[in-house]
N, C-alpha and C positions, 0 to 999 in steps of 0.2 A: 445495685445488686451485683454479686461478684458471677463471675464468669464461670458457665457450664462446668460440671467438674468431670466434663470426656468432650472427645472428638466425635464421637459418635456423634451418628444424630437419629440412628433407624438400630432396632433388636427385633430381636425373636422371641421361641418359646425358650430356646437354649438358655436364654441369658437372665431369667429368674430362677432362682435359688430359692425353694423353698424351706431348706432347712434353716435358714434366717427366720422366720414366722413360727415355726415347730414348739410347739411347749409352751407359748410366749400369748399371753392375754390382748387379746384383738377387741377394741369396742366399737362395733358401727354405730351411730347415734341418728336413729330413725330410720322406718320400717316401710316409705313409700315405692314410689318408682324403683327405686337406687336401691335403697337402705334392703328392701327382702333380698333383692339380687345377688348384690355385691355379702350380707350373710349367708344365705343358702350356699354360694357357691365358694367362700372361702370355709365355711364348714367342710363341705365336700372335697375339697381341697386338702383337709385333715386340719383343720386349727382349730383353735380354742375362740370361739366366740362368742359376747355378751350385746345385747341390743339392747341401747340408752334409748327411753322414752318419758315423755312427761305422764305423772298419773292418771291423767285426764286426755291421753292419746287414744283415736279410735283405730290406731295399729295396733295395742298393747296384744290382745287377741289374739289376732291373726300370728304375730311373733310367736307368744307360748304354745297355740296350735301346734307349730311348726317344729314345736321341741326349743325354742330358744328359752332361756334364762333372761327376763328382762328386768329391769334397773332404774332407779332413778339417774338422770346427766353422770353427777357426781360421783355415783357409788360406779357406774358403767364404767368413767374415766379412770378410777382413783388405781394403781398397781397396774393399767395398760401398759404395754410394751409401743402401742399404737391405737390411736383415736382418730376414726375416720367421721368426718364433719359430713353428713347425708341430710339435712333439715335446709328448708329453704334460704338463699343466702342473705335475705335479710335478717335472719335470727343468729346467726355467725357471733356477732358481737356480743349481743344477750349472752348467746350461751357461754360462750367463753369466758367473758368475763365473770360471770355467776358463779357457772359452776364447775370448771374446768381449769381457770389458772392456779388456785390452791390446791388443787388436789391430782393434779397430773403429775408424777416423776419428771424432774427437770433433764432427763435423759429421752422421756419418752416421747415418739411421732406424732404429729397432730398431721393429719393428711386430709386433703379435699378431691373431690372429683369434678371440681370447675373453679376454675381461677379466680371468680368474682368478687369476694369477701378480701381475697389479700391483694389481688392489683389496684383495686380500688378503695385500700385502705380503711376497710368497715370496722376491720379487728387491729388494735393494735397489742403485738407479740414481742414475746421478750426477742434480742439480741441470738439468746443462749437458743431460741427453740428451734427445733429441728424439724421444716417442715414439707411434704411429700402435697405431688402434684399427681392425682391418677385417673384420668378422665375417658371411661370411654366412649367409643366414638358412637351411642347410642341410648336408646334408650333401657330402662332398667327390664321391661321384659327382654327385649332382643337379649341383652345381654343372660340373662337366665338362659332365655329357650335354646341359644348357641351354643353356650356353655355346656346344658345337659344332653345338647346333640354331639358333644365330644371336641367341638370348636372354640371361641370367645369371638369378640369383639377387636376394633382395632382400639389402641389407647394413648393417650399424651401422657408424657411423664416428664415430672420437674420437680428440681428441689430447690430448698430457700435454705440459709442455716448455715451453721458452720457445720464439719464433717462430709459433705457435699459427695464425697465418691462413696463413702458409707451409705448417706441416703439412698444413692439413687440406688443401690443395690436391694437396698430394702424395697426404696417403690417397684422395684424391676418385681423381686421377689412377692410383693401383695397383685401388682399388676398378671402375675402369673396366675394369682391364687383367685383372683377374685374373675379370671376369665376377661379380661384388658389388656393379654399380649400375645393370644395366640394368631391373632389376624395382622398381629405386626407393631411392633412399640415404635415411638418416635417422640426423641427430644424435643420439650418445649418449656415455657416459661410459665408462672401464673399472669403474669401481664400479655401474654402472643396468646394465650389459650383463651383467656376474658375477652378479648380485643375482637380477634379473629371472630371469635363464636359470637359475639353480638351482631358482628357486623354481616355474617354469612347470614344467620335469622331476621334481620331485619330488612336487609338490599335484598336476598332472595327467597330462601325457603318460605319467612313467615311473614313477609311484607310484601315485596314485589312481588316474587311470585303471584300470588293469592292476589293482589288488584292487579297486575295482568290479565290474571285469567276472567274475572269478574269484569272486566272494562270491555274484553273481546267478547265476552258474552251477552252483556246492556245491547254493546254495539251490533250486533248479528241478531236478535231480539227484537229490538228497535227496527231492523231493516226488514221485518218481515218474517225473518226463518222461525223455527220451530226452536222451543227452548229444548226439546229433549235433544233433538241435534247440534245445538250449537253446547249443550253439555257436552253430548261427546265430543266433541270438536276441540273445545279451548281447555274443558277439565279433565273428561275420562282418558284422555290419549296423552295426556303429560307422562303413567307409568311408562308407555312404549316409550318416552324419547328418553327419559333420565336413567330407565335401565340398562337403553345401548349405551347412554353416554356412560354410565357408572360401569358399565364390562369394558368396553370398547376407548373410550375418550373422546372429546368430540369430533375427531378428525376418523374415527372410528364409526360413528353416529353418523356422519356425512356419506361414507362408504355406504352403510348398511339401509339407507331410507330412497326411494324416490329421485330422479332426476331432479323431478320438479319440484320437489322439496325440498331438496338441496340448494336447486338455483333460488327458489322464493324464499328460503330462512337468509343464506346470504344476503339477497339482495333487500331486505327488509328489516333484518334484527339490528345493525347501523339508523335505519329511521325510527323505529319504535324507543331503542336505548339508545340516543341522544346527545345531544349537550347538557342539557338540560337537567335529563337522569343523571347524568354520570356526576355534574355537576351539586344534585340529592346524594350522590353516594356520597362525594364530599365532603360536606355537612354531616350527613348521619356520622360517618367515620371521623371528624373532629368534635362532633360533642360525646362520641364514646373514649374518644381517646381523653379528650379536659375532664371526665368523670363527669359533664351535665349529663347525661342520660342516667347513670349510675343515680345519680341527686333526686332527681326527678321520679324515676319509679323507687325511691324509699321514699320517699313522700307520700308518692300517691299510694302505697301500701301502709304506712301511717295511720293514713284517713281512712282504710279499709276498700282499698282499692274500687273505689266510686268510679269512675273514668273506665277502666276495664271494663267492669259489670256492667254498664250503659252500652258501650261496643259491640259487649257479646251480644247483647238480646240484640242490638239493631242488627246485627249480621246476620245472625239464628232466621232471625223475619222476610231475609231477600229472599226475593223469587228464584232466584238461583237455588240457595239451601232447597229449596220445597221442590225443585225442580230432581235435583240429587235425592232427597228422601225417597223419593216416589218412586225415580229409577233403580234407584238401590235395592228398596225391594220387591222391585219385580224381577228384578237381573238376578236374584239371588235365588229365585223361583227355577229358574232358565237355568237348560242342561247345554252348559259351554261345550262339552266332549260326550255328548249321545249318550242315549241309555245305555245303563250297564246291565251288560252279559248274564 
């Protein structure tokens, strides 16, 4: 892959141009998490946009609701200026090859909002194509409800392709429009965006994490304690430390908690995360990087993801989940800040 085409490596809101997008035929291809967002809000942004769905999409609906113009792939792509790829990234391939490489302007953007399909080679694209990386740093309502609060999202931007400073100017300028750079742009690649983001959801957010919590729970359970307590203990109290740590940083988090918090996370998060773990993070992070992990869930998506669906129900069933259900809505009963006036 050829080399950044800036020094930069961080923008702003300054540094999107929207009169680049203006006049010019925008196709989001699908209407989920992403796909509403990212149209609503480059609508509102002033552009011209068409929303690609299959006939037998249960978004098709909701989009025309909304006032959109919806499309078959093909007809959504065909005279784009830009094709933003929003459907799951197993279908990347399918679709592009089907219904998107004849009929897309050999000038025009094909762009993704996660790296996955192109670091890990699911699609393969012409030489000549021109391709935009714009991911932002959430999910597709956050990214709405920010956006129509006046704000956006943070977002990763890359390009592939030749024309390379043209790109990125375009993705700065969709990145603008679509509410992915007002919280701050930042240079990346479609291989460090795939890589990174697998491996942060897996070691933490949606792996460790999550059996962390669930092992400190078995174990305080098991020892006697009360399971609504030791919910709030190992799960309910996670927003308190990830919000100082997310304002603050962790050296911020350490200030703002407990003496004795402070000295027992020290002296303890060293024994917990290990050799061992660290040793798992390892592993995790060299089968994402050879593309076995990538291999592995198109497989088991193939098959109609059997493995997942087994997972979820076994998780749904722990005493933990029913422990959270329960609390949840009773706490949701409960007047946090006293009657109101």
């Amino acid at each position: 892959m050829s080399q950044a085409p800036t020094s930069r490596r961080r923008f702003d809101l300054e540094d999107g141009d929207l009169s680049l997008l203006k006049g010019k035929r925008i196709a989001v291809l699908g209407y989920g998490n992403q796909g509403h967002a990212h149209a609503l809000n480059l609508r509102d942004s002033g552009m011209e946009v068409v929303v690609g769905l299959r006939k037998e999409s249960a978004h098709a609906r909701a989009a025309r609701e909304a006032g959109f113009e919806v499309e078959d792939f093909a007809s959504a792509a065909r005279g784009a200026f830009l094709v933003m790829m929003l459907l799951p990234d197993e279908l990347h391939a399918e679709i592009y090859d089907k219904h998107l490489r004849k009929v897309m302007d050999s000038a025009a953007y094909l762009a993704f909002s996660h790296g996955f399909a192109v670091a890990f080679d699911l699609l393969e694209l012409e030489k000549s194509r021109r391709v935009l990386l714009v991911a932002p740093k959430g999910q597709g309502h956050a990214l709405r409800a920010s956006f129509v609060n006046g704000g956006g999202l943070r977002g990763l931007i890359g390009v592939q392709g030749p024309d390379q400073e043209e790109s990125l100017k375009v993705a700065l300028a969709y990145a603008k429009a679509c509410g992915a750079l007002a919280g701050g742009g930042f240079l990346s690649s479609f291989r460090e965006e795939a890589v990174s983001d697998l491996f942060g959801e897996q070691t933490v957010l949606c792996g460790g994490l999550i059996e962390l919590i669930t092992a400190a729970w078995e174990l305080l359970v098991a020892r006697g304690y009360s399971a609504e307590g030791a919910y709030f203990e190992c799960l309910h109290e996670v927003k308190i430390i990830t919000d100082l740590v997310h304002e603050k940083g962790v050296d911020g988090m350490r200030e703002g908690i407990s003496p004795t918090a402070a000295f027992g996370g020290l002296r303890a998060g060293p024994r917990v995360i290990g050799k061992e773990s660290r040793a798992a993070m390892e592993k995790l992070l060299d089968e994402i990087e050879d593309g076995s992990f990538a291999k592995e869930f198109l497989k088991e998506r193939a098959q109609g993801s059997p493995w997942l669906k087994r997972k979820r129900e076994e998780e749904a069933k722990h005493p933990m989940q029913e422990t959270g259900r329960g609390l949840r809505a009773f706490l949701s009963r409960c007047r946090l800040n006293g009657p109101k006036e």
